[in-house]
Structure formats: C-alpha cells, structure tokens
DOMIBA-155400 format. One line per 2 residues: number of its first residue (from 1); their letters; for each residue x, y, z of N, C-alpha, C, O. Coordinates in steps of 0.2 Angstrom, whole numbers. Each point is the difference from the previous one (the first is absolute). Layout:
# DOMIBA-155400
NUM = a = X/Y/Z/X/Y/Z/X/Y/Z/X/Y/Z; ...
This chain:
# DOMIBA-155400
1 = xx = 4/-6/0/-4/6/0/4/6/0/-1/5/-3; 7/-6/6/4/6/3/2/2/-9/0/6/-2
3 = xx = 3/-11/-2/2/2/-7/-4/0/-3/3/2/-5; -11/-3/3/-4/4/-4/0/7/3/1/5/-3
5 = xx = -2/-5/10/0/9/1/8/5/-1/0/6/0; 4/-10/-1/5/4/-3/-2/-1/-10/0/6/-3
7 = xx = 0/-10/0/-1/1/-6/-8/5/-1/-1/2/-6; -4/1/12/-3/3/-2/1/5/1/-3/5/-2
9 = xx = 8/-4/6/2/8/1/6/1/-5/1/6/0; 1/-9/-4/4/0/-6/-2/1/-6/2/2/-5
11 = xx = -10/-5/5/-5/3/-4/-4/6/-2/-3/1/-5; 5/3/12/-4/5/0/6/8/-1/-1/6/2
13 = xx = 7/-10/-5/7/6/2/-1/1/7/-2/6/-1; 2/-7/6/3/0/6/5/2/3/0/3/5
15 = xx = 6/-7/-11/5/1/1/6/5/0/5/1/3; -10/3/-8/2/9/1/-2/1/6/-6/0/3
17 = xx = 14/1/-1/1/5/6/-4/5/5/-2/0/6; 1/6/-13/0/6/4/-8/0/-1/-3/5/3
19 = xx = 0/-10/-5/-10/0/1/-1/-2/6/-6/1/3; 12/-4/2/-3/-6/5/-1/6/5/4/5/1
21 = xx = -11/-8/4/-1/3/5/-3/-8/5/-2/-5/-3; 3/7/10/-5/-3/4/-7/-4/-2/-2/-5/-1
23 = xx = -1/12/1/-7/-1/-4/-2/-2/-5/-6/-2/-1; 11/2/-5/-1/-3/-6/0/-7/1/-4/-3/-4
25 = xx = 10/1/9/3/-8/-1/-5/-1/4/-3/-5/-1; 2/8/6/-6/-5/5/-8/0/-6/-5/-3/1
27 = xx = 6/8/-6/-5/-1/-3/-3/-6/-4/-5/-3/0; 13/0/-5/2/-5/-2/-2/-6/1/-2/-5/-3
29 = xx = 5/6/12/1/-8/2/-9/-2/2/-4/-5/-1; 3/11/4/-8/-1/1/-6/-3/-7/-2/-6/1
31 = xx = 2/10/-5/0/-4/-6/0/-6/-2/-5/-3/-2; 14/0/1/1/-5/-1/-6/-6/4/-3/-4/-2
33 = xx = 4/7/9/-4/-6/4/-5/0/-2/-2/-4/-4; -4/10/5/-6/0/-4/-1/-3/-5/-6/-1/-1
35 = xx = 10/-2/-4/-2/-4/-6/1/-7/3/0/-3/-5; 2/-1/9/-1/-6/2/-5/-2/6/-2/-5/1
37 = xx = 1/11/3/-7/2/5/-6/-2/-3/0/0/-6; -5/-3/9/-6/-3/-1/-5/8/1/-5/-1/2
39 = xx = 7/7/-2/-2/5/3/-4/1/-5/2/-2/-5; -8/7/5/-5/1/-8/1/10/1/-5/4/-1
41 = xx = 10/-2/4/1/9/0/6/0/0/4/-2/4; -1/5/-11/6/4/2/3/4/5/-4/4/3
43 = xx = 9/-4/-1/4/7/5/3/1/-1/3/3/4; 0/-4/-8/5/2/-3/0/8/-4/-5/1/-2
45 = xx = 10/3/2/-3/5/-6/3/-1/-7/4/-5/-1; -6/8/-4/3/-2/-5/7/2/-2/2/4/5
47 = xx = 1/-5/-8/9/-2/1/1/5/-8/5/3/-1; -11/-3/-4/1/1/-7/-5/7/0/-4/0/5
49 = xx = 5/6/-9/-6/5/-1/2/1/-6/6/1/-1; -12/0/-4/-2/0/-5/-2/5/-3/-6/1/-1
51 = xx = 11/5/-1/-4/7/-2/0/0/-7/4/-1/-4; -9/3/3/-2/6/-8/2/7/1/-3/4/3
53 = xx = 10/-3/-7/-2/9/2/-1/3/-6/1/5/-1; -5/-10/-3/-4/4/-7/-3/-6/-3/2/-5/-1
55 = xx = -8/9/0/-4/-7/-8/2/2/-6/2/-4/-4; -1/11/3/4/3/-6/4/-3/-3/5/-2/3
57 = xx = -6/0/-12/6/-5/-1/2/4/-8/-4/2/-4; 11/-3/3/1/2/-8/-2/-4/-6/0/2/-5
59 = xx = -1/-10/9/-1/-3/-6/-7/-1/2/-3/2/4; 0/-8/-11/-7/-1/-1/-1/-6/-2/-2/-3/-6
61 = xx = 4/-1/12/0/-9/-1/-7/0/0/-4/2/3; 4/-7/-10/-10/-3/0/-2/-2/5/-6/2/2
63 = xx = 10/-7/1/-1/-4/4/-2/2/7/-5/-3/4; 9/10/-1/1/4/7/-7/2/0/-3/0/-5
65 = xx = 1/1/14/-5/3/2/-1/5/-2/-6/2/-3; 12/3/4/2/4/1/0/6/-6/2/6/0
67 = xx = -5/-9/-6/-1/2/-6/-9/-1/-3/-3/4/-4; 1/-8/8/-7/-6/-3/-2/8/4/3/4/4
69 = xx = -12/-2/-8/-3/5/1/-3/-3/6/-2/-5/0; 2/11/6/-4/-4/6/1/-5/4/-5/-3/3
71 = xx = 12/1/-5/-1/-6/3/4/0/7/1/-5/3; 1/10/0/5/3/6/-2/7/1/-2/3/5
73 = xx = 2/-1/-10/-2/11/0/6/1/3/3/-3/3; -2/11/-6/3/3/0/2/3/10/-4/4/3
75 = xx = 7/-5/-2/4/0/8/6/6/0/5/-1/-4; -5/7/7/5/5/1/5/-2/2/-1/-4/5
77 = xx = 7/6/-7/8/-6/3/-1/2/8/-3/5/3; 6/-10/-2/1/0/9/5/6/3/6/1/-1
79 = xx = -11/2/5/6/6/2/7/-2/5/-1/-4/5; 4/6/-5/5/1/5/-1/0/6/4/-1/5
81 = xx = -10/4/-3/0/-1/9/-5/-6/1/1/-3/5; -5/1/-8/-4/-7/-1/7/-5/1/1/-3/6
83 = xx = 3/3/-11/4/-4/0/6/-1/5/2/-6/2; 0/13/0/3/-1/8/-4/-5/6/2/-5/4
85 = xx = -9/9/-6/-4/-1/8/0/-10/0/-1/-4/5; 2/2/-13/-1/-7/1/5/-5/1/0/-5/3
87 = xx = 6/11/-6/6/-4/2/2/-1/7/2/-5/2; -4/13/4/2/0/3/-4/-6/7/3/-3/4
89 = xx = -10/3/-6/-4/-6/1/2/-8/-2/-5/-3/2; 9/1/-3/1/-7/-3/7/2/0/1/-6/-2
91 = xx = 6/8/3/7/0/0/0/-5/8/2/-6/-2; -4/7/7/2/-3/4/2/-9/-1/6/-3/1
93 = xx = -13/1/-2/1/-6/-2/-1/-4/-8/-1/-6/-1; 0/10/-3/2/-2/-8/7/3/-1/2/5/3
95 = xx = 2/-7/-8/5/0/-1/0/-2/-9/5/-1/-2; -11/1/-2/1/1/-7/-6/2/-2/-6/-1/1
97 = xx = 9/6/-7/-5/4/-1/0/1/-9/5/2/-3; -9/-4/2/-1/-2/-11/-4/8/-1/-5/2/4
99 = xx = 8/2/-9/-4/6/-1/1/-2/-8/5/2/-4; -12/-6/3/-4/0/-7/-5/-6/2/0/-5/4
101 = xx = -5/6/-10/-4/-4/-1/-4/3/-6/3/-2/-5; -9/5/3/-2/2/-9/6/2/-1/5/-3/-1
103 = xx = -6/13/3/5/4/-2/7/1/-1/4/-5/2; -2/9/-4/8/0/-1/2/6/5/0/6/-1
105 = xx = 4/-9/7/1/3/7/3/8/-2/-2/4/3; 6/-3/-9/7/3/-2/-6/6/-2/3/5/0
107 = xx = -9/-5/-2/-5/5/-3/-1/3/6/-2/5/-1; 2/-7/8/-1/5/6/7/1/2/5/-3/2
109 = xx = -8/14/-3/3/5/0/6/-2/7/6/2/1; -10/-5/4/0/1/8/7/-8/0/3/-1/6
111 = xx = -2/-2/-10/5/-6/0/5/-1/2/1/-6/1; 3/10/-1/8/0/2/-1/3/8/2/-3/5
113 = xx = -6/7/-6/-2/1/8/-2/-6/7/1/0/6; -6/-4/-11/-4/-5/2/8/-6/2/1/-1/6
115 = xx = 1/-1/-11/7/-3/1/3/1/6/1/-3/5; 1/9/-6/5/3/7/-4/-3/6/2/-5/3
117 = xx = -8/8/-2/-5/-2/5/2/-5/3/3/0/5; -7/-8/-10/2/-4/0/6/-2/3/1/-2/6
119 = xx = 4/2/-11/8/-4/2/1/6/9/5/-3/3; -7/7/-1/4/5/4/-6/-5/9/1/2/6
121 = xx = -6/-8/-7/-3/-2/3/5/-9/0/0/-5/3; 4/6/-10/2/-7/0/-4/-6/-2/1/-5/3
123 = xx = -5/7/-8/-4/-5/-3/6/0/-8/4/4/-2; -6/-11/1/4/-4/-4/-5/2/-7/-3/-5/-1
125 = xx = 2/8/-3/-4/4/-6/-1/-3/-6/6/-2/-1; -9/0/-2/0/-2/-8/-7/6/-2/-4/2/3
127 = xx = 6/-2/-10/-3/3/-5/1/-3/-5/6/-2/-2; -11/0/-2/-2/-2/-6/-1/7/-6/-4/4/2
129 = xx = 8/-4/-6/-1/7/-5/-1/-3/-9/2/-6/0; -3/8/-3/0/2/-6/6/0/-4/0/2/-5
C-alpha cells in the first residue's frame, strides 16, 4: 500500500519541490485512502482546478462547442479578481491547475497576470493553446 501511495504522489508531480506544503500532502494522502474506503462522501478537497479564462477562440473547429450556435453562449473572459479569489480559495490544498478548456486562454487580456497569480501560490499550471 505504502508504494501505490508513493507512485500516486508521483502521479500527481508531487515531486516538485517547491508545490509541497503540509496541507497539500496531507491532502493527498487523505485521498489516496478515500479511494479504498467503503465511505459514500468525499473529504478530501480537490487536488486539480479547472479554469476557463476565455470561451473566446481564433479558430472555428466544426466539431467545438465553442463555435456550434447556442450551444455554450457567449461568456465574458474571466476577470482577474474572479480568478485570484479562486486561486486563492483552492491554493491551500490543490496544487494543479489546467487553464483551458473551449477557449483559447492566450485571447484573455488578463493571462500573463493570471499565470504570475498562479505560479506565485505554487500551483504546477498547464495551458492548452492554439
């Protein structure tokens, strides 16, 4: 047991350094257990946060929601204190953070800011772009 929960904290980059806090590992390990618990409630928090900072896109995939008329509507990019208030709400115990999903992140004005935000809470960041 001891070494799936080392391969899952290897799973989740972990093993950068400068993300590790107390509460994050204790968030981890807490998780870890939770998924062999016969328990039916989460307590854990979430470890991953999922932001959109734009639906805004340059391209016009057929296939994307994000293009299809009506089928998401048009949503104003996420502002920068939105964005703070969320990071600084989930930094404690998430440590990764994915900034895309329709849109293309890099069309909000607010992004290199948002980034700084990010990395300066020590969240381990992906973006998907274009």
């Amino acid at each position: 047991m001891v070494k799936q929960l080392l391969l899952e904290i290897k799973r989740f980059k972990l093993s950068n350094v400068r993300i590790l806090s107390l509460s994050r590992i204790s968030n981890v390990i807490h998780a870890f257990f939770e998924r062999f618990s016969l328990g039916k409630v989460a307590k854990a928090y979430p470890m991953v946060v999922m932001i959109e900072p734009t639906n805004n896109c340059n391209l016009r995939c057929p296939m994307c929601p994000a293009v299809i008329e009506n089928s998401i509507g048009i949503r104003p990019d996420m502002s920068l204190e939105l964005f703070n208030k969320v990071v600084d709400n989930t930094s404690r115990h998430a440590f990764y953070l994915a900034l895309w999903n329709y849109g293309e992140p890099l069309m909000n004005p607010n992004i290199v800011k948002m980034l700084k935000s990010a990395s300066s809470k020590k969240f381990i960041v992906e973006m998907h772009t274009n």
